[in-house]
C-alpha positions, 0 to 999 in steps of 0.5 A: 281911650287913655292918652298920656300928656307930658307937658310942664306947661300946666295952663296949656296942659290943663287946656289941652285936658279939657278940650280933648275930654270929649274924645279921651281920658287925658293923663298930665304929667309934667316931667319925664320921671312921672310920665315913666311912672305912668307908663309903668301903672297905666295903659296908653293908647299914645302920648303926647310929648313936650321936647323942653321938660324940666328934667330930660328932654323930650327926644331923650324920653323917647329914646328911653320909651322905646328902649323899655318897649312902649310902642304907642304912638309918640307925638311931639308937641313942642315951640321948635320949629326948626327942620333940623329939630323935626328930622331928628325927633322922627328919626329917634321914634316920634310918630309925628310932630306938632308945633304949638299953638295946635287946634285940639281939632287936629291933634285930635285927628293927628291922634287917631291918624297914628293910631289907624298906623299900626305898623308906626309901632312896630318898626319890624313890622311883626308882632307876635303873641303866643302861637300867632304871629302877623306880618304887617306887610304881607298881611299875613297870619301865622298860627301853629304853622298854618298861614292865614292871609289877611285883608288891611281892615283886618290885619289892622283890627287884629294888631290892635287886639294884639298890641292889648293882648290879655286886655279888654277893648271895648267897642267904642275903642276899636271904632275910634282906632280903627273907623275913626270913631266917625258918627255915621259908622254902625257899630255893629260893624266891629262885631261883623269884622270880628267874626271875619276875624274869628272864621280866619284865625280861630275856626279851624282850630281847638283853642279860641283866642277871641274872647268876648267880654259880655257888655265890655267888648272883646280880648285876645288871649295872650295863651 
């Protein structure tokens, strides 16, 4: 799993690389034209981002992020404590707010507790591709004018496969997102919820939209 780390600090941001390498690739940048850059070439599951870069500020960042679409989960790292600071990072779009020092432990798990959160990305609470549309409160499907009511676990594995549309996943992503990545988890369930999934949104129709990539994992069509 691919996660961005914008931070000018390079002895923290070389730190924090090497103590998250054992749950995720780590992109570091440090300053916000590059992590732009980054943005534009890669694909991030979330980003880590400091308020004090050298050349914009970390809440304006965000802004400019979510005016360009990125939906991923923004978590601020940062050495302001203030509340006042906190209130308005979350109101600009920051998922969550971290003060340093941080344990890896827990940026790890506030890592993937953003990333169980779908609906965190979406402020509308709607995602759509192609003919298939899902709403992230009523838990419902929408394809070719058909409703198809969904369970949490898997409404929230399809606006995963929604959000990397036209990408594959692996296995182990979805376990990490969506289960936690929790070593006591069979990793055959994804393939059981997978073909939940599939006898509620392609069974009934000509056209699959979940593709297995043999010997990588799945991708939903985006046609």
């Amino acid at each position: 799993m691919q996660i961005l780390l914008v931070e000018d600090d390079q002895d923290l941001a070389d730190s924090l690389r090497h103590r998250l390498a054992g749950s995720f690739q780590v992109t570091t940048v440090a300053n916000g034209q590059k992590a732009l850059h980054e943005l534009a070439i890669g694909d991030f599951q979330a980003i880590i981002l400091d308020l004090s870069l050298p050349d914009i500020t970390g809440q304006t960042l965000c802004q400019k992020m979510r005016a360009d679409a990125h939906h991923q989960p923004i978590i601020a790292l940062t050495g302001q404590n203030e509340l006042g600071t906190k209130v308005t990072a979350l109101e600009l779009g920051f998922d969550d707010y971290l003060v340093k020092p941080v344990a890896p432990a827990e940026l790890t798990a506030r890592i993937r507790a953003c990333l169980r959160r779908p609906y965190v990305q979406h402020p509308n609470h709607k995602l759509t591709v192609g003919c298939l549309s899902l709403d992230l409160e009523s838990l419902t499907v929408v394809r070719d004018g058909q409703t198809i009511s969904l369970r949490k676990r898997e409404a929230t594995l399809l606006a995963y496969l929604m959000h990397h549309a036209g990408r594959v996943v692996t296995r182990d992503m979805i376990l990490s997102v969506i289960w936690s990545a929790s070593y006591e988890t069979d990793p055959n369930v994804v393939n059981v919820h997978i073909k939940v999934l599939r006898d509620r949104i392609d069974r009934n129709f000509n056209k699959k939209l979940i593709k297995t990539v043999h010997g990588l994992g799945y991708k939903l069509e985006t046609i």
